[in-house]
PDB file of N, CA, C and O in Angstrom:
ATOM      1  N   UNK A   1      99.878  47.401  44.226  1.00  0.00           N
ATOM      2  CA  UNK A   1     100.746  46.311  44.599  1.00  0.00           C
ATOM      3  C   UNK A   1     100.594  46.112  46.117  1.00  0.00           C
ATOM      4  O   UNK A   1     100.506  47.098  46.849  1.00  0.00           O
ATOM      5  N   UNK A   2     100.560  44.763  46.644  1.00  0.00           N
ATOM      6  CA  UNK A   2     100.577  44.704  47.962  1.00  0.00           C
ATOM      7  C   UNK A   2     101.563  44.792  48.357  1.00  0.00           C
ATOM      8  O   UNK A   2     102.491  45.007  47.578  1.00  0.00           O
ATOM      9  N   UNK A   3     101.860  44.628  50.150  1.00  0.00           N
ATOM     10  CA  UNK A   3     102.486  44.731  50.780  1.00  0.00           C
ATOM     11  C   UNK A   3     103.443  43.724  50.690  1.00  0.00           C
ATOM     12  O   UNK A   3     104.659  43.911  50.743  1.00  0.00           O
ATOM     13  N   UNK A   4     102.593  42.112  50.482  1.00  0.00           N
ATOM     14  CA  UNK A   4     103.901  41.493  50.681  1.00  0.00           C
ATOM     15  C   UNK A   4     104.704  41.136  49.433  1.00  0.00           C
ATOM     16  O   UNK A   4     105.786  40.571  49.278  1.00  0.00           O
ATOM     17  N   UNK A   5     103.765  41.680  48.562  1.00  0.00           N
ATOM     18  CA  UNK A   5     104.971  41.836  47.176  1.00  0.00           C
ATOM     19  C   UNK A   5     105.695  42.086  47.246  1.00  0.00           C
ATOM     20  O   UNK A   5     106.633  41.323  47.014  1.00  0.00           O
ATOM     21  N   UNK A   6     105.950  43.810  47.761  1.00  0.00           N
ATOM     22  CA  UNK A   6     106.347  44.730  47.572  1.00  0.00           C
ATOM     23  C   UNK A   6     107.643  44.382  48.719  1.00  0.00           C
ATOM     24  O   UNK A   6     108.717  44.981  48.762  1.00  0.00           O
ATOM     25  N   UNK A   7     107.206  43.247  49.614  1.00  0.00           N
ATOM     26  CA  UNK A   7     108.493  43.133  50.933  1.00  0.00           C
ATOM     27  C   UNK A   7     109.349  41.822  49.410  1.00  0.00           C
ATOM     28  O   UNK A   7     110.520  42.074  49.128  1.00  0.00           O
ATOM     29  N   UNK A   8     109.022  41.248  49.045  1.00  0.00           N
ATOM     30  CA  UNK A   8     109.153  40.042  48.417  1.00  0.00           C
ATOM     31  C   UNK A   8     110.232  40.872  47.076  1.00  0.00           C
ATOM     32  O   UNK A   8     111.246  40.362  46.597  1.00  0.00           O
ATOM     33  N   UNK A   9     109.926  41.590  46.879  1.00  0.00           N
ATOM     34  CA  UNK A   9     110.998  42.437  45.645  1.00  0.00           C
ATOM     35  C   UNK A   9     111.750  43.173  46.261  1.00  0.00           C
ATOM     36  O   UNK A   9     112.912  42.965  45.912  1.00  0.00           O
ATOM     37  N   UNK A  10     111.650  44.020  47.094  1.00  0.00           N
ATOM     38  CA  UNK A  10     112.748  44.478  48.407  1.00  0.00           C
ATOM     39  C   UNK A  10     113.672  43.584  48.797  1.00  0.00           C
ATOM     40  O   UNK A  10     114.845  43.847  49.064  1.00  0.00           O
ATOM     41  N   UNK A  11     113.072  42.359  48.838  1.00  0.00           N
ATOM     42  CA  UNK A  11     114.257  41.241  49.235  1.00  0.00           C
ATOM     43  C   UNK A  11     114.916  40.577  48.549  1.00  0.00           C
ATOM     44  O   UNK A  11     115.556  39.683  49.103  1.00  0.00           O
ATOM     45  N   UNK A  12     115.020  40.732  47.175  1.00  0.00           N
ATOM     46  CA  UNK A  12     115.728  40.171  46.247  1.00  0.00           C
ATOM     47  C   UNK A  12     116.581  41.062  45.415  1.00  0.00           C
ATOM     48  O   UNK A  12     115.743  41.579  44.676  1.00  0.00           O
ATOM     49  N   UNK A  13     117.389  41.407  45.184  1.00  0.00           N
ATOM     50  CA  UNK A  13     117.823  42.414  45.028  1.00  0.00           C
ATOM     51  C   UNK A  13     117.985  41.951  42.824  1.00  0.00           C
ATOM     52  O   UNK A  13     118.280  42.759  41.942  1.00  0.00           O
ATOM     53  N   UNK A  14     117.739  40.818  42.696  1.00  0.00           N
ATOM     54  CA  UNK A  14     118.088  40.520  41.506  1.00  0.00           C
ATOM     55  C   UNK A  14     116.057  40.853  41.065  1.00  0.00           C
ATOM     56  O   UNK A  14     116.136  41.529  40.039  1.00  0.00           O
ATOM     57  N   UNK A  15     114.894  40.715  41.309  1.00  0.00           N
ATOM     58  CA  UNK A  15     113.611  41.288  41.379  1.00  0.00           C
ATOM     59  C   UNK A  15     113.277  42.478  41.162  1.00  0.00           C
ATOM     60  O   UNK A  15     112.416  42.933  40.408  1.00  0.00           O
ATOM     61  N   UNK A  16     114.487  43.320  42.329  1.00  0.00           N
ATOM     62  CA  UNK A  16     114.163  44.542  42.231  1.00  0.00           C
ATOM     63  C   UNK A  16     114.732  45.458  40.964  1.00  0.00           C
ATOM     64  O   UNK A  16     114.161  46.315  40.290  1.00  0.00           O
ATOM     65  N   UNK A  17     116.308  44.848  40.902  1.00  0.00           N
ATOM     66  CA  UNK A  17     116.455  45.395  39.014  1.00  0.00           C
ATOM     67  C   UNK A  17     115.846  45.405  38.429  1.00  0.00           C
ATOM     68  O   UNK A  17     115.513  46.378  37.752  1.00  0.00           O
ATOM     69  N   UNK A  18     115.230  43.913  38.387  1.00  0.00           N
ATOM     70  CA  UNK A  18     114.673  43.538  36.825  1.00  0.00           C
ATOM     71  C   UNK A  18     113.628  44.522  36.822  1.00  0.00           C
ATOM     72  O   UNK A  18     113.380  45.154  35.795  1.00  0.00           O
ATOM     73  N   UNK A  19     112.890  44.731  38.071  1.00  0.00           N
ATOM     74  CA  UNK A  19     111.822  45.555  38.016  1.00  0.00           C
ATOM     75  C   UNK A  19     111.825  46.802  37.775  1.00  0.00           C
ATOM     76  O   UNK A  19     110.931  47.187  37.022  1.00  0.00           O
ATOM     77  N   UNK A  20     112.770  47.809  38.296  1.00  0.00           N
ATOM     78  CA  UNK A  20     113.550  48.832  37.256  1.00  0.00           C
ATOM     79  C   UNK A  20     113.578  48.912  36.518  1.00  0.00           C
ATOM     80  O   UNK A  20     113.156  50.013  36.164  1.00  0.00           O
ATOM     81  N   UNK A  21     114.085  47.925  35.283  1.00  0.00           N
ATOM     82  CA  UNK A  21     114.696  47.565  34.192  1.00  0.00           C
ATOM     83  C   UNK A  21     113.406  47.647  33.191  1.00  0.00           C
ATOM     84  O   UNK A  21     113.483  48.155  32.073  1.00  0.00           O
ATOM     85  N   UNK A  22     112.252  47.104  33.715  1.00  0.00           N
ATOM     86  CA  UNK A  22     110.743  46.395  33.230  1.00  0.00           C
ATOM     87  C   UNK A  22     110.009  47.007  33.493  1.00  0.00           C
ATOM     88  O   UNK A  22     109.087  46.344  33.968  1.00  0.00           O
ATOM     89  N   UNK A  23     109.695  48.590  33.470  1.00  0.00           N
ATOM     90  CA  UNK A  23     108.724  49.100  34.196  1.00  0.00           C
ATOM     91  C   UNK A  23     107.259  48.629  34.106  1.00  0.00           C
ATOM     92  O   UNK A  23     106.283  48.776  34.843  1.00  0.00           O
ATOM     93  N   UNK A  24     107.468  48.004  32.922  1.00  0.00           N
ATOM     94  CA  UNK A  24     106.072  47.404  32.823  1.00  0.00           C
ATOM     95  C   UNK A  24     105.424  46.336  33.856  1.00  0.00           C
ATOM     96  O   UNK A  24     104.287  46.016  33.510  1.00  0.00           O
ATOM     97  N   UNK A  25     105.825  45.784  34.900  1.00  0.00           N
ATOM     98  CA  UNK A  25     105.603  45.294  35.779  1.00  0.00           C
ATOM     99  C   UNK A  25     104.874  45.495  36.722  1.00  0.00           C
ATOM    100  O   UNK A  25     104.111  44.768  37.357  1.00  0.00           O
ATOM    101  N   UNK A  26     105.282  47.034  36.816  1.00  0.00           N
ATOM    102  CA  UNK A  26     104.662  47.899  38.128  1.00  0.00           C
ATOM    103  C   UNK A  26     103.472  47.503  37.519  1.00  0.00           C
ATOM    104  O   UNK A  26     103.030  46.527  38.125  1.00  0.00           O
ATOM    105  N   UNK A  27     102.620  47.896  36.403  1.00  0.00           N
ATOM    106  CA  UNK A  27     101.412  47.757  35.938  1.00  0.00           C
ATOM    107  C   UNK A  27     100.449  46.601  36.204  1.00  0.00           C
ATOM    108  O   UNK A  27      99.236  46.462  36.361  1.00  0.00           O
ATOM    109  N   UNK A  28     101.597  45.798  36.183  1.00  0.00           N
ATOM    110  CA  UNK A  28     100.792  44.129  35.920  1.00  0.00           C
ATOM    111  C   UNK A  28     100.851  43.793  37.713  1.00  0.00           C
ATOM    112  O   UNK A  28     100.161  43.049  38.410  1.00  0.00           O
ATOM    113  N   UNK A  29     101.378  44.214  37.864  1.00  0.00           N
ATOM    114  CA  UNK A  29     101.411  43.867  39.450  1.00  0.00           C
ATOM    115  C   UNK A  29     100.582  44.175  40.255  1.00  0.00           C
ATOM    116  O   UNK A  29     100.142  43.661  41.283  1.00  0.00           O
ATOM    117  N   UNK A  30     100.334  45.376  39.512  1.00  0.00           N
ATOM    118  CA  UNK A  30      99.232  46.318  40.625  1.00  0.00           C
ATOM    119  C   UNK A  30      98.012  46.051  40.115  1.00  0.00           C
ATOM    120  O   UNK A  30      97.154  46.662  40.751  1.00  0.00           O
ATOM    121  N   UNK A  31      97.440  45.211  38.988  1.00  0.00           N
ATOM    122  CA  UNK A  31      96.368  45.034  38.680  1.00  0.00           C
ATOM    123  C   UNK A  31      96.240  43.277  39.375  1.00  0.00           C
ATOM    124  O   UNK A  31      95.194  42.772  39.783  1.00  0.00           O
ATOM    125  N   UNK A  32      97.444  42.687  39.350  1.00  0.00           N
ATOM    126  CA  UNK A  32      97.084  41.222  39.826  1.00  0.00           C
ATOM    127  C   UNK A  32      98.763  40.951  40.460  1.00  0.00           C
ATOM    128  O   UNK A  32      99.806  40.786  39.828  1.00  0.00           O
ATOM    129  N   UNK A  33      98.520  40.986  41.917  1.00  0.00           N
ATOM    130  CA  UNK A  33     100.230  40.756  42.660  1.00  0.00           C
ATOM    131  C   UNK A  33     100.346  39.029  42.523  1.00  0.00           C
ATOM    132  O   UNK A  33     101.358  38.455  42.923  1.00  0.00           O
ATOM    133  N   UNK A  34      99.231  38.304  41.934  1.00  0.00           N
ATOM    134  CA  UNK A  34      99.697  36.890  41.936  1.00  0.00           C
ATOM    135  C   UNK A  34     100.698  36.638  40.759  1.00  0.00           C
ATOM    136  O   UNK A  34     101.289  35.563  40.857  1.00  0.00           O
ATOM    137  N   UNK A  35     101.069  37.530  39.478  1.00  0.00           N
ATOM    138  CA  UNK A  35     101.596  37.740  38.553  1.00  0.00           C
ATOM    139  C   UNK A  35     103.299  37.741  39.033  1.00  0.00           C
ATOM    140  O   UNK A  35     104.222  37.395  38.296  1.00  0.00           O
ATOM    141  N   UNK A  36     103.438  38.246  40.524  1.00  0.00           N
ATOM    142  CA  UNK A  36     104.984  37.443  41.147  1.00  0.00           C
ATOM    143  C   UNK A  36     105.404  36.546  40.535  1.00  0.00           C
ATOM    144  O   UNK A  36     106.126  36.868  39.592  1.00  0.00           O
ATOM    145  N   UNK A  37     105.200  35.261  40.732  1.00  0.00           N
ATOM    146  CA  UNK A  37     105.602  34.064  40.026  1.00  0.00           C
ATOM    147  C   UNK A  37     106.040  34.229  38.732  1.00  0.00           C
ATOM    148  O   UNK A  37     107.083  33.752  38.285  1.00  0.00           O
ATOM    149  N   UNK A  38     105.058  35.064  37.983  1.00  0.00           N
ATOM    150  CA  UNK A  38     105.405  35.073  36.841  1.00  0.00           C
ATOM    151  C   UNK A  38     106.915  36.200  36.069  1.00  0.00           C
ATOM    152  O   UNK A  38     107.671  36.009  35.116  1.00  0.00           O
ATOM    153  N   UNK A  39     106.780  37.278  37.020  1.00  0.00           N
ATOM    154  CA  UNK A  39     107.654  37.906  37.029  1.00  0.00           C
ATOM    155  C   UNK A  39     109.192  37.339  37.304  1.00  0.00           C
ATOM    156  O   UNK A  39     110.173  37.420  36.565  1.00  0.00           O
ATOM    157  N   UNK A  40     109.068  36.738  38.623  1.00  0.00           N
ATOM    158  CA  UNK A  40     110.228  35.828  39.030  1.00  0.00           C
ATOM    159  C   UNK A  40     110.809  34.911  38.075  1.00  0.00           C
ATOM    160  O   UNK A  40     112.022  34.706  38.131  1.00  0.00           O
ATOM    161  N   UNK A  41     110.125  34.359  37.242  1.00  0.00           N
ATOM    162  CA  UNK A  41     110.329  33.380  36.269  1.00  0.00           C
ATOM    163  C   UNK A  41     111.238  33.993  35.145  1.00  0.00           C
ATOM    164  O   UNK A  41     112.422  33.755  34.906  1.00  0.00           O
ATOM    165  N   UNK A  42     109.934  35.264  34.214  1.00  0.00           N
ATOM    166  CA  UNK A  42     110.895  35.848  33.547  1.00  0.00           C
ATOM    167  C   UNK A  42     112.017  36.251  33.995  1.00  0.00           C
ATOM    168  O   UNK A  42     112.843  36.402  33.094  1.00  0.00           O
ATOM    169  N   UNK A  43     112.538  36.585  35.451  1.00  0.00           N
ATOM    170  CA  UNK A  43     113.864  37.184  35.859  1.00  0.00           C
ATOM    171  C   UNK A  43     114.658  36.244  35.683  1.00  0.00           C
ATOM    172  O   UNK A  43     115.725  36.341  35.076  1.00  0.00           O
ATOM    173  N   UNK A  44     114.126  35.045  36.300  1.00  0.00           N
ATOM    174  CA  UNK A  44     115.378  34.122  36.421  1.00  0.00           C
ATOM    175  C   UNK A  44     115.791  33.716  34.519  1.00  0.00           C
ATOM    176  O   UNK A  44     116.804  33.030  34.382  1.00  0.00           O
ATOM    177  N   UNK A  45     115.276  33.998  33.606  1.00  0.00           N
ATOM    178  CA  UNK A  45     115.312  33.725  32.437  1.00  0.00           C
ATOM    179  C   UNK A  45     116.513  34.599  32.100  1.00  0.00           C
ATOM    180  O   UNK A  45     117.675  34.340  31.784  1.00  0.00           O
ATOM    181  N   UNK A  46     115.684  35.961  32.316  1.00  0.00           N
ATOM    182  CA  UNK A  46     116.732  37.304  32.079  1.00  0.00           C
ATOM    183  C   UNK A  46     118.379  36.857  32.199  1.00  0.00           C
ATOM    184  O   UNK A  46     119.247  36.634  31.355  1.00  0.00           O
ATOM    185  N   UNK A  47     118.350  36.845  33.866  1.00  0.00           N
ATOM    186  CA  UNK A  47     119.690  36.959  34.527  1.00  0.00           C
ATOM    187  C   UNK A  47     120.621  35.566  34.272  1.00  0.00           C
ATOM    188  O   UNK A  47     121.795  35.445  34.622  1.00  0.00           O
ATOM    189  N   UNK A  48     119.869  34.625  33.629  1.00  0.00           N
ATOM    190  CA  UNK A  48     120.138  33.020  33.562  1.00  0.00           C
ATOM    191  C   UNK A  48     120.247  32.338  34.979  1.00  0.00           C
ATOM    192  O   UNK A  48     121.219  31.585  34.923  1.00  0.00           O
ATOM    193  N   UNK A  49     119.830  32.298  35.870  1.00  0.00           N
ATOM    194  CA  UNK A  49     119.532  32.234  36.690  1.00  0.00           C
ATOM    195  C   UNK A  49     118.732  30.422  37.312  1.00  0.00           C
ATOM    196  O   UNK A  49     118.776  29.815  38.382  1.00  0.00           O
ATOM    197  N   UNK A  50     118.048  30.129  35.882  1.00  0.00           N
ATOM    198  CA  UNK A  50     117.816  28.556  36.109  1.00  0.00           C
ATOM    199  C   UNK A  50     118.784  27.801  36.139  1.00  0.00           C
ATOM    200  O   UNK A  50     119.930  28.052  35.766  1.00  0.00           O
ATOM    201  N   UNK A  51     118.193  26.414  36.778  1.00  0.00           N
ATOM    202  CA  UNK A  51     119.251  25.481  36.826  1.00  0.00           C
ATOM    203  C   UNK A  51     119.680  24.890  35.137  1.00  0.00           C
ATOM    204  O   UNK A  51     120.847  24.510  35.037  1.00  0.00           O
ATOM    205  N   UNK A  52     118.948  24.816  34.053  1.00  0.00           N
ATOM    206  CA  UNK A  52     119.784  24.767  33.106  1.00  0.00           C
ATOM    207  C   UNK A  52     120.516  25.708  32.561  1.00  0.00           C
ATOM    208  O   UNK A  52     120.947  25.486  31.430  1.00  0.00           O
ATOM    209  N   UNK A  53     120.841  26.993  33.223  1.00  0.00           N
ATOM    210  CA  UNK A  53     122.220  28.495  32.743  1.00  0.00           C
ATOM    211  C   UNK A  53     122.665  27.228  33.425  1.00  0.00           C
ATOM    212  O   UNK A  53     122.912  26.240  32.734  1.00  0.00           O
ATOM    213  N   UNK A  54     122.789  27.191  34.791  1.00  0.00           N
ATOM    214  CA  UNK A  54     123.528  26.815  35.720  1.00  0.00           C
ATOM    215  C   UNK A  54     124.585  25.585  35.478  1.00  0.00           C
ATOM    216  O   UNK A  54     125.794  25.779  35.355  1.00  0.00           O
ATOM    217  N   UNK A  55     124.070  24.509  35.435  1.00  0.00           N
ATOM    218  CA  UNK A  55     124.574  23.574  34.373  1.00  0.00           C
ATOM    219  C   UNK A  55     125.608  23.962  33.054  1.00  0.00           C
ATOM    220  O   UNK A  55     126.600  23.341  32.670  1.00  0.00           O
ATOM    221  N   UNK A  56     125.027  25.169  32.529  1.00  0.00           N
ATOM    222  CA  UNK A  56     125.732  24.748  31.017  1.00  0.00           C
ATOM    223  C   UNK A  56     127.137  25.572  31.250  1.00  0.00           C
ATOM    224  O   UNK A  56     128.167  25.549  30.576  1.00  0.00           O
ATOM    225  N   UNK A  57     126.731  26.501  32.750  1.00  0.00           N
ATOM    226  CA  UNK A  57     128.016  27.511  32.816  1.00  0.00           C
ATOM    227  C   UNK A  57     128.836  25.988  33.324  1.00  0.00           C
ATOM    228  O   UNK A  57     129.781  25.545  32.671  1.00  0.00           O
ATOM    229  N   UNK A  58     128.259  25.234  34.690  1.00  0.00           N
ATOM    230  CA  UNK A  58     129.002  24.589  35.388  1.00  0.00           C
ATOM    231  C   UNK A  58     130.022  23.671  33.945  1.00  0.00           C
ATOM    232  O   UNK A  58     131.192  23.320  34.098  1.00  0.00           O
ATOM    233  N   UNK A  59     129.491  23.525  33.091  1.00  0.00           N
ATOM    234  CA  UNK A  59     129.985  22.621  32.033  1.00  0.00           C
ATOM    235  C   UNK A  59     130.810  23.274  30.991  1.00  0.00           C
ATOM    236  O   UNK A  59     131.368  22.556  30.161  1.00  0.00           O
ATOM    237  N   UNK A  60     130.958  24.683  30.943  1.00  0.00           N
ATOM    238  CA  UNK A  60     131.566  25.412  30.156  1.00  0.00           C
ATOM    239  C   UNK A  60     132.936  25.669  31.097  1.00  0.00           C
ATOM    240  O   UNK A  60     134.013  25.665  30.501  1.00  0.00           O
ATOM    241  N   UNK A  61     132.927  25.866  32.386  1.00  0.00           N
ATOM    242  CA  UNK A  61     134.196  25.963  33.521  1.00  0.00           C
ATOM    243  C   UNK A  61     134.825  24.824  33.594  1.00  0.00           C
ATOM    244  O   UNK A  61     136.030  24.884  33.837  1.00  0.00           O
ATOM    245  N   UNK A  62     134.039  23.157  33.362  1.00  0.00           N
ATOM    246  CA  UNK A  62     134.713  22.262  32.937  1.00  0.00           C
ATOM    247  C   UNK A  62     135.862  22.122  32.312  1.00  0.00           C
ATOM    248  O   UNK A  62     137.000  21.908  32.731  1.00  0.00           O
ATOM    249  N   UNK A  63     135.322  22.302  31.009  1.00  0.00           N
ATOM    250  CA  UNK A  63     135.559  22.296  29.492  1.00  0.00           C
ATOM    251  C   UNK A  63     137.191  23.084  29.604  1.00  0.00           C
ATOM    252  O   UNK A  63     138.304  22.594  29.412  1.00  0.00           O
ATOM    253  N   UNK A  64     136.814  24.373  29.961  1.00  0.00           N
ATOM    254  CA  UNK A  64     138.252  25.265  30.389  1.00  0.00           C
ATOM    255  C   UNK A  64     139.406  24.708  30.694  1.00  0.00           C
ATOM    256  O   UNK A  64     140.477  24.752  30.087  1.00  0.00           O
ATOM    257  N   UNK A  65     139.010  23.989  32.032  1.00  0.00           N
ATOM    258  CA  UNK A  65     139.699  23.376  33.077  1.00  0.00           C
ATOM    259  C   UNK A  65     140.522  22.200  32.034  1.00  0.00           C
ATOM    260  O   UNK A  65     141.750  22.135  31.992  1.00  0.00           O
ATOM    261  N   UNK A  66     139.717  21.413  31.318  1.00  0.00           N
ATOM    262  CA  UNK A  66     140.359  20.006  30.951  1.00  0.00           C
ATOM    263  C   UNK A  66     141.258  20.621  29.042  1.00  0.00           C
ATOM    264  O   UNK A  66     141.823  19.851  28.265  1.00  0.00           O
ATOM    265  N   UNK A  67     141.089  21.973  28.863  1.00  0.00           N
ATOM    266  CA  UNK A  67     141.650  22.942  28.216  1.00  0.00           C
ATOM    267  C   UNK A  67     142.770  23.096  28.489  1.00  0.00           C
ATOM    268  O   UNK A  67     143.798  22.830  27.866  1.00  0.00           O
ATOM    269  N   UNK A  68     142.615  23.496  29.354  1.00  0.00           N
ATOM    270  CA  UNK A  68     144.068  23.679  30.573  1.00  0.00           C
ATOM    271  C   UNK A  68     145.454  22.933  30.531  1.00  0.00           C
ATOM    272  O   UNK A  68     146.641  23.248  30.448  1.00  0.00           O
ATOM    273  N   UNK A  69     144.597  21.620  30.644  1.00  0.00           N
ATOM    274  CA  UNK A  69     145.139  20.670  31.126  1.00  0.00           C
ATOM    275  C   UNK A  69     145.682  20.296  30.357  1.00  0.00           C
ATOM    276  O   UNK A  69     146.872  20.194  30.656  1.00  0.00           O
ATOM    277  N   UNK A  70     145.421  19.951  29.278  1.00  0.00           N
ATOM    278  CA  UNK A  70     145.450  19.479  27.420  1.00  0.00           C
ATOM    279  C   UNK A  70     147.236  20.312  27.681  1.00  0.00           C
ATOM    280  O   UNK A  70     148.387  19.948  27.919  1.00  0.00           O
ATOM    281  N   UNK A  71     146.547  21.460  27.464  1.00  0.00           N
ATOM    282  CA  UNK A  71     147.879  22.599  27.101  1.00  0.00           C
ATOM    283  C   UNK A  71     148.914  21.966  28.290  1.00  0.00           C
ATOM    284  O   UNK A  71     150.062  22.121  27.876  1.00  0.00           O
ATOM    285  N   UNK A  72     148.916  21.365  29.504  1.00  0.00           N
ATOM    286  CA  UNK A  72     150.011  21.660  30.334  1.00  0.00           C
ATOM    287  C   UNK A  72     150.483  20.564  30.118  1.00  0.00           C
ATOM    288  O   UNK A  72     151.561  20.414  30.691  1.00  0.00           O
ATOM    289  N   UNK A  73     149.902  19.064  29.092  1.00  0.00           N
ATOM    290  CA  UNK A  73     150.806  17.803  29.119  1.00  0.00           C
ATOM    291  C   UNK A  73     151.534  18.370  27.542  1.00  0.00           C
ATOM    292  O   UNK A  73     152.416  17.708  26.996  1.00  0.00           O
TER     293      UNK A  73
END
């Protein structure tokens, strides 16, 4: 694994779990560090982390809210 991978997963602290978590990574990494991207991707999948989690949470805290509301008239 290179160096600036290796600074690049140090700095993410949500990377460096997954990478814990995945040991299988270390493998793929160290045979090809352009495989980052790809790693990053699956993480953000993992953790829900894309903008469509993002969305469906933002729309589920909605939903609550106008829940709420229902109940307080």
């Amino acid at each position: 694994m290179n160096l600036a991978c290796q600074f690049a997963i140090k700095n993410n602290q949500y990377l460096y779990r997954f990478l814990r978590e995945n040991s299988y990574w270390y493998k793929e990494l160290n045979r090809n560090p352009d495989s980052l991207k790809q790693m990053e991707q699956q993480m953000k999948e993992y953790y829900k982390l894309t903008p469509k989690d993002k969305m469906d949470e933002l729309s589920k805290k909605i939903e609550l809210i106008r829940t709420f509301m229902d109940v307080l008239r």
